[in-house]
N, C-alpha and C positions, 0 to 999 in steps of 0.2 A: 628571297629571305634577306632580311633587316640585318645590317654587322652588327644589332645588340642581338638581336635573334640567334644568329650563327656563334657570338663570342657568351651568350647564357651555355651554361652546365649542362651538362644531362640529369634529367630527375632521378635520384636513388631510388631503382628496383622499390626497396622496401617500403620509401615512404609513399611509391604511388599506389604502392596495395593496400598502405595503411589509410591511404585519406582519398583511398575510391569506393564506390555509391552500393558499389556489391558487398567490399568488408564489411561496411558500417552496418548495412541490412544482417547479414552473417554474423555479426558480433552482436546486434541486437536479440537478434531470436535466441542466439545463443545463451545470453547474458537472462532474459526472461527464463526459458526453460530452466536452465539451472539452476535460480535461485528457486523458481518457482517449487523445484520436484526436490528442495533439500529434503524432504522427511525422508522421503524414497530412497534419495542415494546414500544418507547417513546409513538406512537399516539392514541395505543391502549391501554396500562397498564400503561402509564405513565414516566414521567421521573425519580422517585425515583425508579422505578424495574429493568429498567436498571442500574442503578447510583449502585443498590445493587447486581446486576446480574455481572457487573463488580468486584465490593469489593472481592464479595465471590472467583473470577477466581483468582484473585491477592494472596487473601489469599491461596489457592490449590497452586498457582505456585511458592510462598515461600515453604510450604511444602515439593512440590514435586522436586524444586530444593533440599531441603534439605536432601531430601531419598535419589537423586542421586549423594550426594557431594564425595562418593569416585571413581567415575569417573569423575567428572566435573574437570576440570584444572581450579579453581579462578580466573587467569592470564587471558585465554580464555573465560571466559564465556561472556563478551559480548564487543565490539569493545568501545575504550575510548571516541568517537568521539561521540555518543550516549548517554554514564553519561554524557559528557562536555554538550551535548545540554539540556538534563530533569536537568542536575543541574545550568545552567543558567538561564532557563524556571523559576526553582524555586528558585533563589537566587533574579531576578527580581518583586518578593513578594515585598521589601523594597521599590522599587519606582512606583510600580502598581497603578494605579486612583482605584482601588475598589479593596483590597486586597482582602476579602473574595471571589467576583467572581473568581481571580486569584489562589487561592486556592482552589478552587474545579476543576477548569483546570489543574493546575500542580499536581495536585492529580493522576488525570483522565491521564495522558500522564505516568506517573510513575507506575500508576496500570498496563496502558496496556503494555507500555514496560517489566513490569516483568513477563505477562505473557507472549512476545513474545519471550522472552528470556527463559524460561521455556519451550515454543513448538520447540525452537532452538539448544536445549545442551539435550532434551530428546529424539528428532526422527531426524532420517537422513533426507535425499532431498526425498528421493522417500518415503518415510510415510509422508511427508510436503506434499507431491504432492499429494497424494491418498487422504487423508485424506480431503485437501481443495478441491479437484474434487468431492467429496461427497456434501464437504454442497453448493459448485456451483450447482451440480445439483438440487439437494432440493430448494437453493433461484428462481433459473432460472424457474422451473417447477409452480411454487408459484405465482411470476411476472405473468408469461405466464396462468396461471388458472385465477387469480384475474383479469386480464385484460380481457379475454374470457367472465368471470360471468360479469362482468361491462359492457363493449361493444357489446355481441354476447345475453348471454342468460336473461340479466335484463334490458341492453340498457339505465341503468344507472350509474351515479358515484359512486366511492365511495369514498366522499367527506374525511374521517377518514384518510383515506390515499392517497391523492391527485388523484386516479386513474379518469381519466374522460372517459376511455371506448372507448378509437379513436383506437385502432386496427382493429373497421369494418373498418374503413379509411385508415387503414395501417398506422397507426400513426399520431403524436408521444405518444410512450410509456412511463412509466418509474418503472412499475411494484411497488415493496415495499421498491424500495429507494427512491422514494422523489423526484427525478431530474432522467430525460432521460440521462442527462448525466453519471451520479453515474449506473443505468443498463447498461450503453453502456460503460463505464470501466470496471464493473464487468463482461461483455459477454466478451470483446478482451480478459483481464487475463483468463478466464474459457477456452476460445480456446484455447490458450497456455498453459495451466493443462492439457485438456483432450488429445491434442496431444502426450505432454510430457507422459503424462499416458498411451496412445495406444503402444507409439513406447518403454516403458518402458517393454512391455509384461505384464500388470498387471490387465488387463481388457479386457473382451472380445471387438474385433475391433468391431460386431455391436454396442455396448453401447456407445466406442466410439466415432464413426459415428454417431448413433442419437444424443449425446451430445453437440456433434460440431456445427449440423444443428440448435439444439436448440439454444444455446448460437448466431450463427451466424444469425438467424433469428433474434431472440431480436435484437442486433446491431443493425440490418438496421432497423426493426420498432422502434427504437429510433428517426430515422431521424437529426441525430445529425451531424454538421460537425465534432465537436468536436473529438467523438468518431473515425469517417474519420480519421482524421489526426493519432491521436493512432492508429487505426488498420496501417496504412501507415506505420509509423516506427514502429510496431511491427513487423511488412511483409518484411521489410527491413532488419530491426536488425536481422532475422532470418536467411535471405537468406547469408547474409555477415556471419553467425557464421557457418553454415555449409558449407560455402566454405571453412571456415577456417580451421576445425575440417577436413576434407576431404584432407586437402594440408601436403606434406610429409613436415616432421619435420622438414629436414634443410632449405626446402622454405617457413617454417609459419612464419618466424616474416616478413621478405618482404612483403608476401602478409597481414601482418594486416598492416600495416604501407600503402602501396599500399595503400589497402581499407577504412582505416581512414584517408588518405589525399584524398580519393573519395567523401567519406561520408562529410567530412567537406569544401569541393568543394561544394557539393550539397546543406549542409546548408548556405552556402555563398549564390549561385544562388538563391535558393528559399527565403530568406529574401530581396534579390534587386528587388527579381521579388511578392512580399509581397501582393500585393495590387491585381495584376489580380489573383495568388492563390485563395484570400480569395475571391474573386467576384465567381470565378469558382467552389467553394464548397461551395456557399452563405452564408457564415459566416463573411457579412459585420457586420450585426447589434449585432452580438456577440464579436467580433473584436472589434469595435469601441465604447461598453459600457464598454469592461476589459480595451480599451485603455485608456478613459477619469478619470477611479477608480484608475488605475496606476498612471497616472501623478497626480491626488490628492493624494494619497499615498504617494507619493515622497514627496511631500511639506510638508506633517505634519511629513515624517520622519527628516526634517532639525530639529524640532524641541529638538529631543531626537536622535541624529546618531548613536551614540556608544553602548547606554544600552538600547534602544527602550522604548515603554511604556510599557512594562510590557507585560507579559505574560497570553493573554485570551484564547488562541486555537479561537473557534467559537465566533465573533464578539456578542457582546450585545449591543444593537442598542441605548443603552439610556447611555451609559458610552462614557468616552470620551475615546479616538480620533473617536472614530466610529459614533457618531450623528454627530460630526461635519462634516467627510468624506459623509456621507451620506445627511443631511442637505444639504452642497453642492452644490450633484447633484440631489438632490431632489430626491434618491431613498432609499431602505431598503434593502441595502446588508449586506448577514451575513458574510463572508469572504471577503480578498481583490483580490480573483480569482485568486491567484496565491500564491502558497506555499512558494514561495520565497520571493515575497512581501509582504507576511504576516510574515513571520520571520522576516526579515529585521523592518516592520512598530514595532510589538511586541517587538521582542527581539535587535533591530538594529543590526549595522555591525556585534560585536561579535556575536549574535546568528545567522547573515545569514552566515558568514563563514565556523560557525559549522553545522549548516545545511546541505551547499553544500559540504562542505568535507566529510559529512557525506552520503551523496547520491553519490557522486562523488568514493570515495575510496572502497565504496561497490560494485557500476558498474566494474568499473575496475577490482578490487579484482575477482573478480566473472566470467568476460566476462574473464581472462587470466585463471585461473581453468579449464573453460566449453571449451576453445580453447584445453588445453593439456592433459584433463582426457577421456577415451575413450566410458565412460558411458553417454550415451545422458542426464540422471538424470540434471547432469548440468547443462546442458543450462537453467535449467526452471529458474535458480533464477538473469544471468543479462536481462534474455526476459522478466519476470515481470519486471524486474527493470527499462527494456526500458520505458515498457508501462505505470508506475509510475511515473517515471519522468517527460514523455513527459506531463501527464494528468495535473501533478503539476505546469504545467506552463498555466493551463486554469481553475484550481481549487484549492483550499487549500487542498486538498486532504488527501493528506501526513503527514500533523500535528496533523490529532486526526481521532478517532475509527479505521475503518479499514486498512485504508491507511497507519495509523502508524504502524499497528501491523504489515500487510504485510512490510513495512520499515526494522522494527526491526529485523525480523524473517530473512529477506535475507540478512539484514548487519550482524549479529550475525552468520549465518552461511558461509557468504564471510570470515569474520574476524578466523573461526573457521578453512575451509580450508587452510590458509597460514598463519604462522604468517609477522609481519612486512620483517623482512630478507629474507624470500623465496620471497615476494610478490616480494619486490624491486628487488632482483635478475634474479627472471622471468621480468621484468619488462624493465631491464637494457641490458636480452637479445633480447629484441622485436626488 
């Protein structure tokens, strides 16, 4: 032993638990499952156990950032686009109708961001992957039990958690999130984990395969268009990223460019052709409820364009702009059914901009990565991204619990592959 060897310190107990390879695994799964099962644990233990179940993840993910600050790059640790939006979120406290409600939301989006930024600068893409394939299967298997006991062996509800037990009916589902829709986003991402996970070699293929089936059954007993359409362009976005990843290097920007004046051909067509679409996957009446919430949205955003009203995350039905939107149409929506137009109604133009830059610059960042690195690992995080996005524009999704976390976790690690100058330079040779 070296006299600097022998005159070094001894490591503090806590900080070698806080920045070893088992915590960070254990705080991951941990940090996933919880946000993941909020509907569950609000109906059951309440909204202060989560509210604390959170606190405590926020508080470990300062910590544990801070065990690992002599690896972390400051400069990298998380995309600027992401502080611009939690510190707009929370600088809109000054003109909020009900600050305090606005302060336990801007809380709430700052707590989870530091823990997604903590499960992003502490495990790679394939521990992100492993690790959220775990607690999918756990929520999945869970949904799929609770709906069995409900429907198959007690043949009744359970009211606690909106389960009504229509699985002998083959739906619709919606297990322990709350909405058919919220299961049928978490089954398309869990199919896109467990794949990523098969073709990673990290799992046996049986597990795989039953995973798949699992998750894939949920979907469909959702009965959801909704979830349709995301599976659609998840199915899409996949087939176009491994033709890419497949095409020799001097013919890959061609065929992305090719393929993105394809893919945006198609979304051309399918928006003129809008209307017999949505007849054909009978998402008239879901259509034409987010259409009528929108165009009220818009009008009360004339009121406040620039700095929106303030920052709620989840609509509170008795605060303004939200009775009055709701009053309206005479219904009780908690979001404005679109992540965009909830940013936009909240935070108006600056916080939608930041928003969409903010999902915009992660996709991209990410889908040019998974095009040029050879490890399929990649692709998981613009395939979620697809599937995020697409959802976000049927749900607020992406603004609080899980949706964010997953946000944060794939722009934090998009931003982490490239910085600015590489990105733009791969970008400039597409």
């Amino acid at each position: 032993m070296t006299d600097a060897a022998s005159a070094r310190p001894p490591a503090d107990p806590l900080t070698t638990l806080l920045g070893s390879d088992r915590f960070a695994h254990a705080f991951t799964m941990t940090a996933f499952l919880v946000v993941c099962c909020r509907t569950v644990i609000e109906r059951t233990a309440g909204i202060a156990t989560y509210v604390t179940m959170v606190a405590v993840l926020s508080v470990l993910a300062v910590a544990v950032l801070l065990a690992h600050r002599r690896v972390i790059s400051l400069p990298r640790l998380t995309t600027p686009l992401a502080v611009g939006f939690v510190g707009w979120a929370a600088l809109s406290l000054l003109w909020n109708t009900d600050p305090q409600a606005g302060l336990v939301s801007a809380v709430s989006i700052v707590a989870i961001a530091l823990v997604g930024v903590a499960i992003a600068n502490t495990r790679d893409t394939l521990e992100v992957v492993h690790a959220l394939a775990n607690v999918a299967r756990i929520v999945l298997v869970l949904s799929l039990a609770l709906e069995l006991l409900a429907g198959v062996f007690l043949d009744h509800p359970i009211d606690i958690l909106g389960i009504q037990g229509n699985i002998a009916s083959l739906g619709p589902v919606q297990g322990i999130f709350g909405t058919r829709n919220a299961l049928g986003f978490t089954a398309v991402m869990a199919i896109v984990t467990f794949v990523i996970e098969w073709r990673a070699n990290t799992v046996s293929p049986w597990l795989s395969l039953g995973s798949v089936l699992l998750a894939g059954a949920l979907a469909l007993l959702t009965g959801s268009p909704i979830v349709l359409v995301v599976a659609i362009a998840g199915a899409v976005a996949t087939s176009v990223l491994l033709m890419v990843r497949h095409t020799r290097a001097p013919y890959r920007s061609a065929v992305q460019w090719t393929l993105g004046a394809a893919v945006l051909a198609s979304i051309v067509l399918a928006y003129l052709l809008r209307q017999r679409l949505i007849t054909l996957i009978g998402a008239d009446n879901d259509i034409n409820a987010r259409y009528d919430l929108w165009l009220t949205v818009l009008r009360f955003v004339r009121s406040h364009p620039f700095r929106g009203w303030g920052w709620f995350g989840p609509w509170i039905p008795g605060d303004m702009p939200f009775s009055a939107i709701n009053a309206s149409l005479g219904t009780t929506n908690l979001s404005a059914l679109n992540a965009f137009f909830d940013a936009l109604l909240q935070l108006g133009w600056i916080g939608f901009v930041l928003f969409f830059a903010l999902c915009a610059t992660a996709f991209v960042r990410s889908w040019i990565d998974a095009s040029n690195r050879r490890s399929v690992v990649y692709a998981w995080t613009p395939l979620v991204l697809v599937a995020l996005i697409v959802y976000s524009f049927f749900e607020s999704f992406a603004l609080s619990g899980f949706g964010w976390l997953l946000l944060v976790v794939c722009a934090t690690r998009a931003y982490e592959h490239q910085s600015l100058w590489e990105w733009r330079g791969r970008l400039g040779r597409m």
